[in-house]
C-alpha positions as CSV (number, residue, x, y, z in Angstrom):
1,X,0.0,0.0,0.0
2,X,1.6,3.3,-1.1
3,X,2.3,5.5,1.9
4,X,2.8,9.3,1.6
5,X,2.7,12.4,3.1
6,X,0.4,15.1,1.5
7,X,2.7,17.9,2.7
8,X,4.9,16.7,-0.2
9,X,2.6,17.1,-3.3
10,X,4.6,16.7,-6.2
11,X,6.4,13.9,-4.9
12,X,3.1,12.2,-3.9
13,X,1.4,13.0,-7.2
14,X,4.3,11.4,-9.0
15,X,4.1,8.4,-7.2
16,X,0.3,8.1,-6.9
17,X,0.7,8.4,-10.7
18,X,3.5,5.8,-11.4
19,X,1.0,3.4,-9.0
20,X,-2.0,4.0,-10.6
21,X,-0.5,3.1,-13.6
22,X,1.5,0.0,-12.8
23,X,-0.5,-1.6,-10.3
24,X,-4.0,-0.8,-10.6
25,X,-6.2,-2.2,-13.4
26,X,-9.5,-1.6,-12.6
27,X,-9.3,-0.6,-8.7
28,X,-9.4,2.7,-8.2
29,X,-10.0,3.0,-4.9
30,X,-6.4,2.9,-4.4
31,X,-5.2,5.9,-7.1
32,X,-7.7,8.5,-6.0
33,X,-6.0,12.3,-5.4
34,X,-4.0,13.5,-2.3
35,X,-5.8,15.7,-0.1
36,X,-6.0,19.0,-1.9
37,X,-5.0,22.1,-0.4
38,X,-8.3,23.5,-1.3
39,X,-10.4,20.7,0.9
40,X,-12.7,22.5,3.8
41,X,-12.4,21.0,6.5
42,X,-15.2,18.9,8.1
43,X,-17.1,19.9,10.8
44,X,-18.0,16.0,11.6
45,X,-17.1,12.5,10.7
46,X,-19.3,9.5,11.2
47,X,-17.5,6.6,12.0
48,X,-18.3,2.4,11.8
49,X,-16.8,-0.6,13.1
50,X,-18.8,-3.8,11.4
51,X,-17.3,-7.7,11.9
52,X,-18.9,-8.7,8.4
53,X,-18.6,-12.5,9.3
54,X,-16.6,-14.9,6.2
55,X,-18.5,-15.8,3.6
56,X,-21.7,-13.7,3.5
57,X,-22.9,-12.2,0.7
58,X,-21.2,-8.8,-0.2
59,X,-24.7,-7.5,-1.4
60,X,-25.9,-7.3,2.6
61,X,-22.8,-5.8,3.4
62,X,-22.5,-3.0,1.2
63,X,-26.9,-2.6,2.2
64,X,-25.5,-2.3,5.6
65,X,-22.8,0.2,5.0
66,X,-24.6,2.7,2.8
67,X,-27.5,2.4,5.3
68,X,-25.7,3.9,8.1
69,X,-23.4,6.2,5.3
70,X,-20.1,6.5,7.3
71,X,-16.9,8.5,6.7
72,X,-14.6,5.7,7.8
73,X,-15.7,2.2,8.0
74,X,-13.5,-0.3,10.2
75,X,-14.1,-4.1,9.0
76,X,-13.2,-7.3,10.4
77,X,-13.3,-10.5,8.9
78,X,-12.6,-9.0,5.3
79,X,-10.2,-10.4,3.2
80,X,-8.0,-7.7,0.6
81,X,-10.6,-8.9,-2.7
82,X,-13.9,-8.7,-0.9
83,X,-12.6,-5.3,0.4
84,X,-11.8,-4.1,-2.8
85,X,-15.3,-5.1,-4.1
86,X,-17.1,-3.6,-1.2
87,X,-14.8,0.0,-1.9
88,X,-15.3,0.1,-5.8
89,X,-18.9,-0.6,-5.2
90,X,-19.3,1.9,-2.6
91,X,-16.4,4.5,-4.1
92,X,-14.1,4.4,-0.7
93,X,-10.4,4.4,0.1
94,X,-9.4,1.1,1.5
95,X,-6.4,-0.5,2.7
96,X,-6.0,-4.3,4.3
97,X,-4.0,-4.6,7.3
98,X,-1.2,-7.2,7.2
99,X,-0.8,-9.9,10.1
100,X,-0.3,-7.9,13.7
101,X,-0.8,-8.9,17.3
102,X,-4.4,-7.8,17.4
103,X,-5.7,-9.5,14.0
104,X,-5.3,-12.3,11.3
105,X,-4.8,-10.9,8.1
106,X,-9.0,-10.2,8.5
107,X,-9.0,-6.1,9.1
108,X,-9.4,-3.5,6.6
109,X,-10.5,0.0,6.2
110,X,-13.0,2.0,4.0
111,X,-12.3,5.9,4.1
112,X,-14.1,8.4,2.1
113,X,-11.0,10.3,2.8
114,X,-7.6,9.9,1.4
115,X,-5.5,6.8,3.2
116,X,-2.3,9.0,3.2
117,X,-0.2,6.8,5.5
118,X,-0.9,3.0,6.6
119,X,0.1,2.2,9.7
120,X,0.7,-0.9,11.1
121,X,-2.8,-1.2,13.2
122,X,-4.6,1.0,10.3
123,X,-3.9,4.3,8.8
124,X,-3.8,8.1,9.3
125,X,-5.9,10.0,7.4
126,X,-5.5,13.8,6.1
127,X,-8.9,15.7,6.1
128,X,-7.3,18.3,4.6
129,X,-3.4,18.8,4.6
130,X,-3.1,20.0,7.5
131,X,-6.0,18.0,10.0
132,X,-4.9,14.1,9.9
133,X,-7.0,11.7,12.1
134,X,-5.3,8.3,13.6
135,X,-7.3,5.4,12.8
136,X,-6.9,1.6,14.4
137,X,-9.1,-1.4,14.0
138,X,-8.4,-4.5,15.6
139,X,-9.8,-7.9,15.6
140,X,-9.0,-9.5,18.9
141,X,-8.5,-13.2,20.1
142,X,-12.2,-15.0,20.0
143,X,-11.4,-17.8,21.9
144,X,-11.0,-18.6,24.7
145,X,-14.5,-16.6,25.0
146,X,-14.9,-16.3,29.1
147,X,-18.3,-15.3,29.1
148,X,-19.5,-18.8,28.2
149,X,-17.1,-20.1,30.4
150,X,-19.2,-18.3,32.9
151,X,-22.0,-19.3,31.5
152,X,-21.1,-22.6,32.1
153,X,-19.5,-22.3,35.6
154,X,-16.0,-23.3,34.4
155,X,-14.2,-20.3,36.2
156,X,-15.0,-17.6,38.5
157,X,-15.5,-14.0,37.7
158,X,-12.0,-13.1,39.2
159,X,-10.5,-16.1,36.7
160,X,-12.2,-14.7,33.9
161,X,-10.7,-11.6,34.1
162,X,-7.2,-13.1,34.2
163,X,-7.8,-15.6,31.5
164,X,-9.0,-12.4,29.5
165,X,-5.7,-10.1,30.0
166,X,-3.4,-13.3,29.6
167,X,-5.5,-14.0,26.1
168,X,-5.5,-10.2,25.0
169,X,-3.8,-7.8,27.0
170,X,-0.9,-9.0,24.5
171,X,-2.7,-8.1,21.5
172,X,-3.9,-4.7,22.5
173,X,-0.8,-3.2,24.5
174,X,1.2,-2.8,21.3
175,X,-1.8,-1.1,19.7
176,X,-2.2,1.3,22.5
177,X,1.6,2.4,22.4
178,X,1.5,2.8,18.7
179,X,-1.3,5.7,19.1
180,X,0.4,7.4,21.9
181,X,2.3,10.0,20.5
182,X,-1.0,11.0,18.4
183,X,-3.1,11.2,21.3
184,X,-0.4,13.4,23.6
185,X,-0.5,15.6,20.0
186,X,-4.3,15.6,20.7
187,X,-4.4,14.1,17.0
188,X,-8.5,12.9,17.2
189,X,-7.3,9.5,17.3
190,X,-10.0,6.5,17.2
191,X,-10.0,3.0,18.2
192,X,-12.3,0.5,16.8
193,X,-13.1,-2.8,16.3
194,X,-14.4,-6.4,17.0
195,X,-12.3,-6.9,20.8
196,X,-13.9,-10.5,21.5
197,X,-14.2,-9.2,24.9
198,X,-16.6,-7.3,27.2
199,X,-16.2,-4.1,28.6
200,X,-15.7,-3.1,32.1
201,X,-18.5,-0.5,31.8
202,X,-21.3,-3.1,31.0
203,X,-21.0,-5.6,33.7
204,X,-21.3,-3.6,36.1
205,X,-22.9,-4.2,39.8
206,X,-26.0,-2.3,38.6
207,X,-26.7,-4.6,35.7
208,X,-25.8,-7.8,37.5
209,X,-28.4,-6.3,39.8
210,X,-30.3,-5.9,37.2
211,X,-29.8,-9.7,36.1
212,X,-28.0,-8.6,33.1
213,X,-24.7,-10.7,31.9
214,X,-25.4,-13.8,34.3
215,X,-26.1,-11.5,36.7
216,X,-22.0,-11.2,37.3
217,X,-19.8,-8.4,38.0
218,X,-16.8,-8.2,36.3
219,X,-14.0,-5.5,35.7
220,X,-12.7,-6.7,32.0
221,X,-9.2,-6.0,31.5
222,X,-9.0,-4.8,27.5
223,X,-11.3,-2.0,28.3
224,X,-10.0,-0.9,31.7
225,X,-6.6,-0.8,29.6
226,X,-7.9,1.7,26.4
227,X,-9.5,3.8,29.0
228,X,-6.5,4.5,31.4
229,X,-4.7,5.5,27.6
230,X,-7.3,8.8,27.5
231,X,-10.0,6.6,25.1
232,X,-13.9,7.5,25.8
233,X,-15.7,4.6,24.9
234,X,-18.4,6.4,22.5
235,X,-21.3,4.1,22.9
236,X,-21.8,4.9,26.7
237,X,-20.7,8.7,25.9
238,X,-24.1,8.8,24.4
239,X,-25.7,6.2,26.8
240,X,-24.5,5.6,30.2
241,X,-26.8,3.8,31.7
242,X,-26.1,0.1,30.7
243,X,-28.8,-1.2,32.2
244,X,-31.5,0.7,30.1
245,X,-29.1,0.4,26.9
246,X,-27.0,-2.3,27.2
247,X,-26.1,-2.3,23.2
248,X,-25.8,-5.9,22.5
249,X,-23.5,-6.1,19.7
250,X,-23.0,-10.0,20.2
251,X,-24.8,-11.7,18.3
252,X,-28.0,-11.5,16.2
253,X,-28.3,-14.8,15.8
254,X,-31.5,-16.3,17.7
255,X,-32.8,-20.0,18.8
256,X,-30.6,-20.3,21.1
257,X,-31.7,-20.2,24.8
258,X,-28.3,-20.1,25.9
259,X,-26.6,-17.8,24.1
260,X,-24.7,-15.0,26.2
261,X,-25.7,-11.5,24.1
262,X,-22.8,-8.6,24.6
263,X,-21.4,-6.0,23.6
264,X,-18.3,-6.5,22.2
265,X,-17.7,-4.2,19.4
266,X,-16.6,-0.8,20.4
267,X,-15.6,2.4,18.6
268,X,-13.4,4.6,21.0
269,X,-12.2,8.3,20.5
270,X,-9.5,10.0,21.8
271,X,-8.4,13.8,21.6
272,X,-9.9,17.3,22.8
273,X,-10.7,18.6,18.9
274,X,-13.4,15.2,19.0
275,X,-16.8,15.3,20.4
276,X,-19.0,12.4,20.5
277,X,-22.5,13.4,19.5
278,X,-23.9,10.2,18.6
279,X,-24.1,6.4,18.8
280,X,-26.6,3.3,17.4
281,X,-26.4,0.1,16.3
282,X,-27.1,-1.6,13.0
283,X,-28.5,-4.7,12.3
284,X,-31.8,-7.0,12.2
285,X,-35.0,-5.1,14.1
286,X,-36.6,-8.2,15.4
287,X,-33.8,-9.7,17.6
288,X,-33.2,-7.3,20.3
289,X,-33.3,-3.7,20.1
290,X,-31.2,-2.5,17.2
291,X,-31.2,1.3,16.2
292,X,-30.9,0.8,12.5
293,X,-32.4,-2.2,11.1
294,X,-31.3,-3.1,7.4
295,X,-32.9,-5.4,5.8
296,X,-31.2,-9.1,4.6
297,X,-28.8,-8.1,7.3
298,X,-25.8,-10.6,6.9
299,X,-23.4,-10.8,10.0
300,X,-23.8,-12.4,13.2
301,X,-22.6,-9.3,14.7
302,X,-24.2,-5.6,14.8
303,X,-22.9,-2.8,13.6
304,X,-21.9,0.1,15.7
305,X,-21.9,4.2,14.2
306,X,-20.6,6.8,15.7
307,X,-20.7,10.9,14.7
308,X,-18.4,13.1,16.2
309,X,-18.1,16.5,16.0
310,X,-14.6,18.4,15.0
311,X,-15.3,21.9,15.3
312,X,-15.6,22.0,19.5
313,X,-13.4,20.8,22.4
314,X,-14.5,17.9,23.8
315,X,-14.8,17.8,27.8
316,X,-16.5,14.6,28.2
């Protein structure tokens, strides 16, 4: 994937050029212009992370997608040709991660803005040449999954937890340092992605009280880490109270009595210049309350959209 900085526009143009022309064919999602110097800049982006789940059609996908009509789209379990499809079809940006800590070869990114520099965990975009944003997406360790364990009394709460940071306090830590020095640059950096894991903000002793998630308490590690890094968590920005909107992301599959349904699909934003103004879900209507149904729906996980302003400090 060509990386450049737009700061350098001749050079850039010359090799967007050359690359268009040599490697291309028929996808031009990947040859599209530099950021111009002309470009207003954006008062808002709206922002997706969406686990597509192998194999499903691509026609439910992109339905999903131009639904909810995002500015950047994190997707997880996408290989590089289905992406490609999905961008053309849709007329995004995209770039496919290679093989990291936090994912297996399955991530990739749809941008209606210019991918100006891939990064190892996903790309920085330039809004205009002089306002880039830090994107990650990540697509964490699915098993072992400890709230079945729980589920099935194999482990306590407290072994849960460590099983949990063992499995993928690994995989996140080096995603975490890599967005450092754009967070302390107050770079409106986000985080998103399919984490596997739930968050210490959900199972809380309110919704335990509440009989939600087994009726357990428990502190999860992976979230407890991105929030100590100066990430807000944009879904309980917008609705704190987990017991009245618990935001099951996981899963929208039904007939079974016994599945465990989460939230495990999280979009977090760092970074004064970003205000979160909005959150839903998107999926299927009739299995638990979903913000945005879409009809033919393909994925066994929802969707999760979030619009934050860039025009106002943030002092959430």
């Amino acid at each position: 994937m060509l990386s450049a900085r737009p700061s350098r526009l001749g050079f850039v143009l010359v090799l967007l050029t050359v690359f268009a022309v040599s490697s291309l064919g028929a996808a031009g999602a990947w040859a599209q212009e530099t950021p111009a110097l002309q470009r207003d800049r954006p008062d808002s982006l709206t922002l997706m992370t969406y686990n597509v789940l192998y194999a499903t059609p691509d026609t439910g996908t992109i339905r999903a997608i131009d639904a909810a009509d995002p500015d950047i789209v994190a997707l997880q379990e996408i290989s590089e040709p289905r992406l490609r499809h999905i961008a053309d079809a849709l007329d995004y940006y995209f770039h496919h991660s290679d093989e990291h800590e936090a994912n297996e070869e399955d991530t990739g990114l749809l941008s209606r803005y210019p991918i100006s520099r891939p990064t190892r965990y996903g790309a920085v975009l330039y809004l205009t040449v002089d306002d880039p944003v830090h994107i990650a997406n990540v697509h964490l360790s699915p098993y072992p999954y400890e709230p079945y364990a729980l589920r099935d009394e194999e482990m306590t709460p407290e072994e849960a937890v460590a099983q949990a940071e063992e499995t993928r306090a690994p995989e996140i830590r080096p995603v975490l340092d890599a967005l450092t020095e754009s967070i302390q640059a107050d770079v409106p950096t986000f985080l998103m992605g399919d984490f596997n894991e739930p968050s210490h903000l959900d199972w809380t002793p309110a919704a335990a009280e509440a009989g939600l998630h087994l009726g357990v308490e428990a502190s999860w590690p992976t979230s407890r880490m991105v929030s100590q890094r100066g990430f807000r968590d944009a879904f309980r920005v917008v609705h704190p109270d987990e017991v009245e909107h618990p935001g099951y992301t996981w899963t929208t599959l039904t007939g079974d009595s016994e599945e465990v349904h989460d939230r495990i699909d999280f979009i977090y934003v760092a970074g004064e210049a970003a205000t979160v103004d909005t959150t839903y879900t998107v999926g299927l209507r009739e299995t638990s309350p979903t913000d945005l149904s879409v009809p033919g729906y393909p994925s066994d996980h929802r969707g999760v959209v979030t619009t934050v302003s860039l025009d106002a400090s943030s002092d959430q």
